[in-house]
VEXZANU-259658 format. One record per residue (C-alpha): residue number from 1; residue in one letter; x, y, z. Coordinates in steps of 0.1 Angstrom, whole numbers, plus 5000, padded with zeros to 4 digits. Layout:
! residues N
<mipa pos="NUM" code="A" c1="X" c2="Y" c3="Z"/>
...
This chain:
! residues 196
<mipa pos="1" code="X" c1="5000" c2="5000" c3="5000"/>
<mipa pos="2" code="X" c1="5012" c2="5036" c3="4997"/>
<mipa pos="3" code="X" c1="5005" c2="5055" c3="5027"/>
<mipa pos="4" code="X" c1="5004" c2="5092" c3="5031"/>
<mipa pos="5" code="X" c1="5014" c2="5098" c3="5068"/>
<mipa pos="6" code="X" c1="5000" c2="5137" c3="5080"/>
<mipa pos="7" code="X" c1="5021" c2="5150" c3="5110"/>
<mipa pos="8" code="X" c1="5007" c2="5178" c3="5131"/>
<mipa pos="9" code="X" c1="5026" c2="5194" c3="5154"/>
<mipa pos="10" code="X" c1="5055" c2="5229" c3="5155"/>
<mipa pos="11" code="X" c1="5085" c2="5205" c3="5175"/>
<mipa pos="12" code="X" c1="5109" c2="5188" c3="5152"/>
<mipa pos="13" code="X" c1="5118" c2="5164" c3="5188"/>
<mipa pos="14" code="X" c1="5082" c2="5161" c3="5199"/>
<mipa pos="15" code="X" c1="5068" c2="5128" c3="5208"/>
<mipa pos="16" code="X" c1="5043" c2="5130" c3="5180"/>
<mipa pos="17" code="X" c1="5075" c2="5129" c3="5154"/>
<mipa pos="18" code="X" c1="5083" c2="5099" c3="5173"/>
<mipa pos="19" code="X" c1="5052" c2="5082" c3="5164"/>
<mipa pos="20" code="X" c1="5053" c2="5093" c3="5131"/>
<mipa pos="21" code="X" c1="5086" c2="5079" c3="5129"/>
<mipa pos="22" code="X" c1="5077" c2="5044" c3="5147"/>
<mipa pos="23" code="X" c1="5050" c2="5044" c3="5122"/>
<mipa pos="24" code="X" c1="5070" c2="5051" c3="5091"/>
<mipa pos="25" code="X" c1="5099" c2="5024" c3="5103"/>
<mipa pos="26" code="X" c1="5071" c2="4996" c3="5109"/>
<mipa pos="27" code="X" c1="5053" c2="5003" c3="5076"/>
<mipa pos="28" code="X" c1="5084" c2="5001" c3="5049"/>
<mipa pos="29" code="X" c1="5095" c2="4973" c3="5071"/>
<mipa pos="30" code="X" c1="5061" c2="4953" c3="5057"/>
<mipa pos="31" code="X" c1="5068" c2="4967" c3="5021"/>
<mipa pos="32" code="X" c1="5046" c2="4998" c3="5023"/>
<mipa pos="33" code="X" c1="5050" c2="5028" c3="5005"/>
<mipa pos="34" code="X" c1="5056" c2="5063" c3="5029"/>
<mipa pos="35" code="X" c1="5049" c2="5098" c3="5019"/>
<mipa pos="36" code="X" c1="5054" c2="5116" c3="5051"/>
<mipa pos="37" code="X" c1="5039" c2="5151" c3="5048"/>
<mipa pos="38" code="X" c1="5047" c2="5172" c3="5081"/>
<mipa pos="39" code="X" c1="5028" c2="5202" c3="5075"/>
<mipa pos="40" code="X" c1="5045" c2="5226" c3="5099"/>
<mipa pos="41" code="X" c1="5077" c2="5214" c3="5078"/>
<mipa pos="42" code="X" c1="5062" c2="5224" c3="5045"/>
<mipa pos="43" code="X" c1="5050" c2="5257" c3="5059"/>
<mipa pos="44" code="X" c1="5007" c2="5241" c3="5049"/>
<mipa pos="45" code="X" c1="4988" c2="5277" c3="5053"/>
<mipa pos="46" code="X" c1="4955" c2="5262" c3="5073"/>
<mipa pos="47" code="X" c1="4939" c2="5292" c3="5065"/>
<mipa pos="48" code="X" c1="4904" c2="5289" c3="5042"/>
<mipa pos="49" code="X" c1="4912" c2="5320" c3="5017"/>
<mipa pos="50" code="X" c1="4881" c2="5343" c3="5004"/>
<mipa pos="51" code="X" c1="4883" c2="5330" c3="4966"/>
<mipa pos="52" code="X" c1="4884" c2="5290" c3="4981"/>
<mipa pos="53" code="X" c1="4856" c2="5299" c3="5002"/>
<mipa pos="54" code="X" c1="4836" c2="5319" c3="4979"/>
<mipa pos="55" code="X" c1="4841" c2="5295" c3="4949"/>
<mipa pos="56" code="X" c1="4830" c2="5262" c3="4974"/>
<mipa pos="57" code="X" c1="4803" c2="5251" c3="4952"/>
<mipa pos="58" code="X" c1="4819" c2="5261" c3="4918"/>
<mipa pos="59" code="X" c1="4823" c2="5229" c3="4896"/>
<mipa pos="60" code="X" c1="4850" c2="5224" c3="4891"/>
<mipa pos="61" code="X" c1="4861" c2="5235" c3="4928"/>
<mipa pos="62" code="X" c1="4901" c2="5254" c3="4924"/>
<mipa pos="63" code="X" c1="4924" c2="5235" c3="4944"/>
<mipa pos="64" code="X" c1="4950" c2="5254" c3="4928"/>
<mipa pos="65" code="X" c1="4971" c2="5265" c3="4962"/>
<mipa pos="66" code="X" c1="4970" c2="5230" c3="4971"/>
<mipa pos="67" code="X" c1="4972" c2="5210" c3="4942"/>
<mipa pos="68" code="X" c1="5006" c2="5192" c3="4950"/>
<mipa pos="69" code="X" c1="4991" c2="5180" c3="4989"/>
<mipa pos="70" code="X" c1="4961" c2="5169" c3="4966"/>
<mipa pos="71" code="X" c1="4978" c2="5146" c3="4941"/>
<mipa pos="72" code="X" c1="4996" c2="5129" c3="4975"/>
<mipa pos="73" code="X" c1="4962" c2="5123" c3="4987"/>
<mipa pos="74" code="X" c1="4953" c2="5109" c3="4954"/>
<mipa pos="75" code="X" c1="4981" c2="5086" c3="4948"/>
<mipa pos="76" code="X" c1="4973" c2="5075" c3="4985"/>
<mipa pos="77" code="X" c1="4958" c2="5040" c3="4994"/>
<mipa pos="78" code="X" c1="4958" c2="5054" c3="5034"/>
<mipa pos="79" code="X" c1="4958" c2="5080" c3="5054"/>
<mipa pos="80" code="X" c1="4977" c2="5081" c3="5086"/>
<mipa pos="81" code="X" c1="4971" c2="5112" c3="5110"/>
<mipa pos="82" code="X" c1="4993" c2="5117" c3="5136"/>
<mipa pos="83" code="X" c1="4989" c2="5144" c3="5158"/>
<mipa pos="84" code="X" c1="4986" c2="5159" c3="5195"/>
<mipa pos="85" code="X" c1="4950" c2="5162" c3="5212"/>
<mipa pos="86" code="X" c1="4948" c2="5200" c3="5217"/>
<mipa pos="87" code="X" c1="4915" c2="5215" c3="5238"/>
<mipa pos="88" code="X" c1="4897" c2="5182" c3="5230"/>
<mipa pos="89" code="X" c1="4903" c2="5192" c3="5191"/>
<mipa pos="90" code="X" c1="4924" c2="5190" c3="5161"/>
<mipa pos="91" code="X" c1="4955" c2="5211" c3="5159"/>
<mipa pos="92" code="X" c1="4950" c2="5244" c3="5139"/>
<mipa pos="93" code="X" c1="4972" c2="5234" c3="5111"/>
<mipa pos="94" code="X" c1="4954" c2="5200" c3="5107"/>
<mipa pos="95" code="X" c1="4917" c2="5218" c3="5109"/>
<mipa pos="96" code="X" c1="4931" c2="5237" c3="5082"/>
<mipa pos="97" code="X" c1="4943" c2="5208" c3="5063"/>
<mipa pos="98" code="X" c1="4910" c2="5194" c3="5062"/>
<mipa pos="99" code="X" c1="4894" c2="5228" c3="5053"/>
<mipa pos="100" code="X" c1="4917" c2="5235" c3="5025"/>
<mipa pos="101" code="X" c1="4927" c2="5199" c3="5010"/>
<mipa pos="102" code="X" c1="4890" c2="5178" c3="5018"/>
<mipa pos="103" code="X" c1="4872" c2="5200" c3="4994"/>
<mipa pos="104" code="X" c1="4848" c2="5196" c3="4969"/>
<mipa pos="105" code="X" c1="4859" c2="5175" c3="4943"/>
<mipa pos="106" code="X" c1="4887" c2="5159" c3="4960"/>
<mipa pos="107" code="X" c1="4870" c2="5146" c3="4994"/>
<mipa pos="108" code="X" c1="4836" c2="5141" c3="4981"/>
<mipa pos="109" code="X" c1="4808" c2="5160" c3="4956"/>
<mipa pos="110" code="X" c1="4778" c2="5179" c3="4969"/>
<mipa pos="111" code="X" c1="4745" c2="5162" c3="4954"/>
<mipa pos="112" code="X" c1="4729" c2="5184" c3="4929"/>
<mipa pos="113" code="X" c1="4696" c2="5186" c3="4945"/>
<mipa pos="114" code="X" c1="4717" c2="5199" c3="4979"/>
<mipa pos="115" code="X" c1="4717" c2="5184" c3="5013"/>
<mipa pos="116" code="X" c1="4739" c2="5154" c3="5013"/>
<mipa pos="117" code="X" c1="4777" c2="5152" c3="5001"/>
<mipa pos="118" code="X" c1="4787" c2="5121" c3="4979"/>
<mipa pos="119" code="X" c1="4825" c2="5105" c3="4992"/>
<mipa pos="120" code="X" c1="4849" c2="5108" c3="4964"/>
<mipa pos="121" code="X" c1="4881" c2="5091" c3="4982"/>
<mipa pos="122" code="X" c1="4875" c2="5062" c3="4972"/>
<mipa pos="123" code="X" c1="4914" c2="5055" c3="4969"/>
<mipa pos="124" code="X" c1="4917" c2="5054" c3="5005"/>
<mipa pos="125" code="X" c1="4912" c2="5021" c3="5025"/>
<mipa pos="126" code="X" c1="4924" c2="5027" c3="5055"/>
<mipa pos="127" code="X" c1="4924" c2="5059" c3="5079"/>
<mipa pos="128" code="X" c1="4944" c2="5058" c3="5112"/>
<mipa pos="129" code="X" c1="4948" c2="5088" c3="5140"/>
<mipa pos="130" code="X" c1="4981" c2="5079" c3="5160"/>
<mipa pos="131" code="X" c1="4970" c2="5110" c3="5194"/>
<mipa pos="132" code="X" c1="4979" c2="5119" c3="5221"/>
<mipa pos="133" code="X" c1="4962" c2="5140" c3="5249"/>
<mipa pos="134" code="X" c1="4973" c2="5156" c3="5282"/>
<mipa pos="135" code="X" c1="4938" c2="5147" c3="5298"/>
<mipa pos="136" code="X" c1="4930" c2="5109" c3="5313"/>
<mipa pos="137" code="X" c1="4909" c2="5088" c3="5292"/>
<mipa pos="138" code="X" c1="4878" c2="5090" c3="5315"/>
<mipa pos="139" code="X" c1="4878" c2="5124" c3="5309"/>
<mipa pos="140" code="X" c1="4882" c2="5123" c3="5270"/>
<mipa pos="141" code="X" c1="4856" c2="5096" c3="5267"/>
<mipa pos="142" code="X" c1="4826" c2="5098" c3="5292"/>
<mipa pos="143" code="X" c1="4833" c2="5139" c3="5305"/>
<mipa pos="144" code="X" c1="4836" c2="5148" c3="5268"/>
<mipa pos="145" code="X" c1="4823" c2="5121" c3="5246"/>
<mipa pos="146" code="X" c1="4855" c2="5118" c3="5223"/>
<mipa pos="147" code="X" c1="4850" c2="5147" c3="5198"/>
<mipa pos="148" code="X" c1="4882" c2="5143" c3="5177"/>
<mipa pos="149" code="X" c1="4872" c2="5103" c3="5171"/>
<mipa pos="150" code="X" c1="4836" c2="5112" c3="5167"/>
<mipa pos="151" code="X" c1="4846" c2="5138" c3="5142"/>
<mipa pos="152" code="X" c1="4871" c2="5116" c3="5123"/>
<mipa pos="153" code="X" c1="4847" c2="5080" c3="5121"/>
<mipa pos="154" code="X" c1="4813" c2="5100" c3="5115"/>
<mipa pos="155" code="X" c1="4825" c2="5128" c3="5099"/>
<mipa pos="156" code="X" c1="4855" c2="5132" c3="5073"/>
<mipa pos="157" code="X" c1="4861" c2="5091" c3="5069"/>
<mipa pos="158" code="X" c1="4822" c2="5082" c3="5068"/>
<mipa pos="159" code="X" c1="4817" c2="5115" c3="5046"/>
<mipa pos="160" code="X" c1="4847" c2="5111" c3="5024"/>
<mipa pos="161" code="X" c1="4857" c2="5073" c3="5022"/>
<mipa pos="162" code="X" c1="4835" c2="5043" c3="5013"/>
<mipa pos="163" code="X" c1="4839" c2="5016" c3="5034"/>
<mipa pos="164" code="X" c1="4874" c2="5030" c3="5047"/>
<mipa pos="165" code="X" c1="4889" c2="5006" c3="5077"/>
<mipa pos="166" code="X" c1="4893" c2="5035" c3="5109"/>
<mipa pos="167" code="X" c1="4915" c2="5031" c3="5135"/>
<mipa pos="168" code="X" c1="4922" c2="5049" c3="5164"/>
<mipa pos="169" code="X" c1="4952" c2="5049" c3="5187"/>
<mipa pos="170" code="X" c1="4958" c2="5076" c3="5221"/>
<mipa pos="171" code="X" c1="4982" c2="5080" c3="5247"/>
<mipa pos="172" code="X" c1="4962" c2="5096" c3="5274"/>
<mipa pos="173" code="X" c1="4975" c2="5120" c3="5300"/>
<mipa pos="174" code="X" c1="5007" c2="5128" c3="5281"/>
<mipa pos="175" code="X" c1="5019" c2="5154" c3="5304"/>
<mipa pos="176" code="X" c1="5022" c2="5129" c3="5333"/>
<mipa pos="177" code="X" c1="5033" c2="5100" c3="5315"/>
<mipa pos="178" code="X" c1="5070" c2="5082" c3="5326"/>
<mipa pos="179" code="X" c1="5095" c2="5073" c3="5298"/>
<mipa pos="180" code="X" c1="5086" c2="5036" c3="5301"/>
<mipa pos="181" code="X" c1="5051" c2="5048" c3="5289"/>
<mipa pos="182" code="X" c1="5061" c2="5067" c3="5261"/>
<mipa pos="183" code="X" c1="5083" c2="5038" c3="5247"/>
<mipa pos="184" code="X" c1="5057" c2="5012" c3="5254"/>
<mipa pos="185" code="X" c1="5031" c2="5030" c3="5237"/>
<mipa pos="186" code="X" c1="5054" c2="5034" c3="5203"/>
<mipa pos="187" code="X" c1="5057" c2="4999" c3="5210"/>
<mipa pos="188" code="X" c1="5021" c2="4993" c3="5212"/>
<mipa pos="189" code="X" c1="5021" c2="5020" c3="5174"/>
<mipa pos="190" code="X" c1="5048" c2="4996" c3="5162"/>
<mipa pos="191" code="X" c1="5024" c2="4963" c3="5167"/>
<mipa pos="192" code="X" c1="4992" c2="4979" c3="5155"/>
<mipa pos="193" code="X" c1="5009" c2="4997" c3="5123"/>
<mipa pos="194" code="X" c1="5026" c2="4960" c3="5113"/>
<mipa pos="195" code="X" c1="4991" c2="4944" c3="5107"/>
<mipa pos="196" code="X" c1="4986" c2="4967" c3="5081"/>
């Protein structure tokens, strides 16, 4: 498979580069294919622009300032996201991503009578989020209900992806966590990732 792996996060030495690199390692070790895209490394500008905004249901939709993250996603059999849990929410950069690169005619199509939206990755398979979070997992999951994995199964992989396989991996309470934590969890990222 040929996997685009999205990183999200400002640190070069962050422990979300050390997933991404776990990740990476396990996946070419299996024969896999890696584009790694770390968006704060290729300066990605999250910000929705008038003209992309006011153009949203022109056909055909202009991807133009994003054309070459576009064709990654399109020569992509999966998608894997790797990112830090920020405000129970996406990173700004990765919002952005989404905003700017799942558009219209890319992501999916907006039916001509209006309503609904139609997936159009259908190249993509498989969608992973490698997280982490500084809150507990009690807190994530029965205080807030899980918004980032509610927003990522229901939302951009059941809107944009037929019958996409989801997966979703966290490391809770980061900012407490010991070192033998950390390196058993990229042990637990290097196990899950080598099934695929």
């Amino acid at each position: 498979m040929r996997i685009l792996i999205v990183i999200a996060h400002p640190l070069a030495d962050s422990f979300t580069a050390s997933v991404a690199a776990t990740a990476k390692v396990a996946l070419e070790r299996n024969g896999h294919s890696v584009d790694l895209l770390d968006l704060y490394v290729e300066d990605f500008d999250p910000r929705l622009n008038e003209r992309e905004r006011s153009g949203y249901f022109d056909i055909p939709y202009d991807t133009t300032a994003v054309d070459g993250i576009v064709a990654r996603l399109r020569a992509a059999d999966g998608l894997i996201l790797v990112f830090p849990q920020w405000w129970f929410n996406f990173p700004a950069i990765l919002k952005g991503f989404f905003d700017r690169v799942f558009a219209p005619g890319v992501a999916f199509d907006h039916e001509r009578s209006g309503g609904r939206i139609l997936p159009r990755l259908t190249n993509i398979r498989l969608l992973w989020a490698l997280t982490t979070t500084g809150s507990p997992w009690w807190v994530v999951q029965f205080y807030m209900g899980n918004p980032v994995r509610r927003l990522l199964k229901r939302g951009i992989a059941a809107f944009c992806a037929k019958d996409v396989s989801f997966r979703m991996i966290s490391l809770h309470d980061m900012d407490r966590v010991t070192a033998e934590q950390r390196k058993a969890h990229l042990a637990r990222i290097e196990k899950a990732v080598a099934r695929i």
